[in-house]
N, C-alpha and C positions, 0 to 999 in steps of 0.2 A: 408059367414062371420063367425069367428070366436067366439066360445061361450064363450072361456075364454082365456083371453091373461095373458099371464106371462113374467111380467119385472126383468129381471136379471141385479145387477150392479155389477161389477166385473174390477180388472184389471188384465192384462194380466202378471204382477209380482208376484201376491197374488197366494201363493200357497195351501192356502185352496180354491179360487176360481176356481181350475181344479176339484181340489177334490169333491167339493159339485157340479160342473155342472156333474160331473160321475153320481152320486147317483141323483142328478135331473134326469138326462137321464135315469137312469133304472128303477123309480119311474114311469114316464110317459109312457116307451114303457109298460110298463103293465097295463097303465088305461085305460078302454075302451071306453074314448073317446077321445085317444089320437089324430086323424084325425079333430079334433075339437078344439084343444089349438095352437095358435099361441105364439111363441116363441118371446120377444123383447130383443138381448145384450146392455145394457145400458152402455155406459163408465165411467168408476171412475178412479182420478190416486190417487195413496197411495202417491204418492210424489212430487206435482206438484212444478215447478221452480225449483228441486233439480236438483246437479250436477252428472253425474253417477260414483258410486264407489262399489266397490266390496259389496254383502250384506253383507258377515261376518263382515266387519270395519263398515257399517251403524249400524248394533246391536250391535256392540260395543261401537259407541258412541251415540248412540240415548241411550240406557238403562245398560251403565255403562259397559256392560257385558266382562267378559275376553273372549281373542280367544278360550279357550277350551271352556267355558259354549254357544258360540253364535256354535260351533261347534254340542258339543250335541244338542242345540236347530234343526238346522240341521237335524241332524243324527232322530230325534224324528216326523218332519214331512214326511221325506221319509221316513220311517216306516207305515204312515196314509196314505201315497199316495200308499206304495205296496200294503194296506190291500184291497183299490179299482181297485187295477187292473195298475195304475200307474209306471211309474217309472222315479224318482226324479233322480235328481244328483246335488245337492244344492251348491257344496265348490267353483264353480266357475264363478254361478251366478251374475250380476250385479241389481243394483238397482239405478233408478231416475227419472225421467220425462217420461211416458209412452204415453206422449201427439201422437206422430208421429204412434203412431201405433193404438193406436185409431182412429187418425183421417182415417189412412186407411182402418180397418175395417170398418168405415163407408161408404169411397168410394169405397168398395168392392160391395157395394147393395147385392144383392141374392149371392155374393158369398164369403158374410161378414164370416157367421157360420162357414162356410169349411176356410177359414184365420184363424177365432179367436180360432181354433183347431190346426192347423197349429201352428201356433204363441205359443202356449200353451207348444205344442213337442218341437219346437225350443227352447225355453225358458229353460225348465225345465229336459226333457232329452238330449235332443244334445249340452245344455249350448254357444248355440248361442245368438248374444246379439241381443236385438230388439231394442235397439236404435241407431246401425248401418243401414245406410240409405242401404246401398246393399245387408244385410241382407233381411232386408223390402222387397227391387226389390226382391228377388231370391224368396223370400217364399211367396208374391204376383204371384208372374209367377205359382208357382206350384201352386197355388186355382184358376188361370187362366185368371191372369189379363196382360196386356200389358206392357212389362219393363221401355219400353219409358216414356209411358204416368204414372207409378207408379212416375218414376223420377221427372217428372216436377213435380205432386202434389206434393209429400214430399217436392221439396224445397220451396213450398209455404206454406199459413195459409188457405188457406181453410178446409172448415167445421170444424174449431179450435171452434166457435163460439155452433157449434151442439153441441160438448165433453164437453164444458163449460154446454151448460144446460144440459146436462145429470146427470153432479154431482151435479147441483142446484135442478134436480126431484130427487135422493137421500138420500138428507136433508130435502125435501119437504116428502120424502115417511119415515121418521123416521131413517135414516140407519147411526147407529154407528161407520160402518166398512162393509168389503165386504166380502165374496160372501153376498148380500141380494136380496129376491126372494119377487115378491109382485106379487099373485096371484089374476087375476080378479078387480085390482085395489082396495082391499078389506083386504086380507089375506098377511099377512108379515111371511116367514123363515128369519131368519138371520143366516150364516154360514153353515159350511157344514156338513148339519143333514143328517143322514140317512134315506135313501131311503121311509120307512114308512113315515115319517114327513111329505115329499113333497105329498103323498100320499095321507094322512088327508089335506093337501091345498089344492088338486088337486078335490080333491072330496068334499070341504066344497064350493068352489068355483062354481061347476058344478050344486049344489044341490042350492047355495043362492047369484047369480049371481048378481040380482038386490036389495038385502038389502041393506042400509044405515050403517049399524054398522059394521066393521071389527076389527079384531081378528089378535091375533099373537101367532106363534107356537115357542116360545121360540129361544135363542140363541144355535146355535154352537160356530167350532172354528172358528175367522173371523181375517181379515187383520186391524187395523187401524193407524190412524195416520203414515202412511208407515211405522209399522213394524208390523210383521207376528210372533207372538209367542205361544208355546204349551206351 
């Protein structure tokens, strides 16, 4: 059994949510009780019932923003993403309902993590769109799921109902926006802190598992209300 579990909400648009599960990830392989933390991806969508349209037009009309200023914005998070090892390529991006992909990470079971990495690359460096259902099948196949049977569940709702309560624990766990990390059911990150931050969660956790009072290790930069801005 697992000493300390850590619930990640994130969606698979949000591009500080690559960023901060980076720096989670090199936070943990250095804790020495890494063999002891169970990992949970939680689903959130920044834009649920929306239609997909290019990001740069959603920041432009969600916050006014001209195409050069949503462009800089752009150009400012692939900068955050090289400085982790990343590499972004933002201008042709979409953004809308990340419901379907969701819902497959989760019928991906043990081979959710290895998808929601996948899905990450396709997203953000190969500017593949993930709310293309054949996208879906092809980058399911490569984490090693069956084409066929990815087909039939996307064109249903199953596990629609599981992604719904995941953004309802969320709200429940205090989280303004995404990436948010709640450590031990206790210790909240929000956004994507650096490496130490997760560190101090990882070890306030380890050291005071079963208290009652939980603590929060301040904000990063986070995704809300579906839009991602530095």
């Amino acid at each position: 059994m697992s000493a300390i579990v850590v619930d990640i909400w994130s969606d698979i648009i949000c591009p500080f949510c690559w960023i901060g599960k980076r720096q989670f990830e090199r936070a943990l392989e250095a804790f020495p009780h890494k063999d002891q933390v169970e990992v949970r991806h939680r689903a959130f969508r920044l834009s649920p019932d929306q239609p997909v349209v290019p990001t740069g037009v959603m920041l432009q009309q969600k916050y006014g923003l001209t195409a050069e200023q949503a462009v800089n914005n752009q150009r400012r998070v692939e900068g955050m993403a090289a400085s982790v090892g990343l590499e972004y390529h933002l201008d042709n991006t979409l953004s809308g309902d990340s419901l379907k992909a969701h819902r497959l990470i989760r019928y991906a079971g043990d081979k959710g993590a290895v998808l929601l990495e996948r899905l990450y690359r396709a997203y953000f460096t190969e500017g593949l769109s993930v709310f293309d259902d054949e996208v879906l099948v092809r980058l399911a196949v490569e984490a090693g799921l069956e084409a066929e049977a990815v087909r039939a569940f996307l064109a249903g709702t199953e596990l629609t109902s599981e992604v719904e309560d995941d953004q309802r624990g969320a709200n429940l766990a205090g989280a303004r926006g995404v990436p948010h990390f709640v450590f031990g059911g206790r210790y909240a990150v929000s956004g994507a802190q650096p490496p130490e931050v997760f560190t101090q969660a990882l070890e306030a956790a380890w050291k005071d598992a079963g208290a009652s009072a939980g603590g929060s290790a301040g904000d990063g930069p986070v995704c809300e209300d579906g839009v991602c801005e530095v």
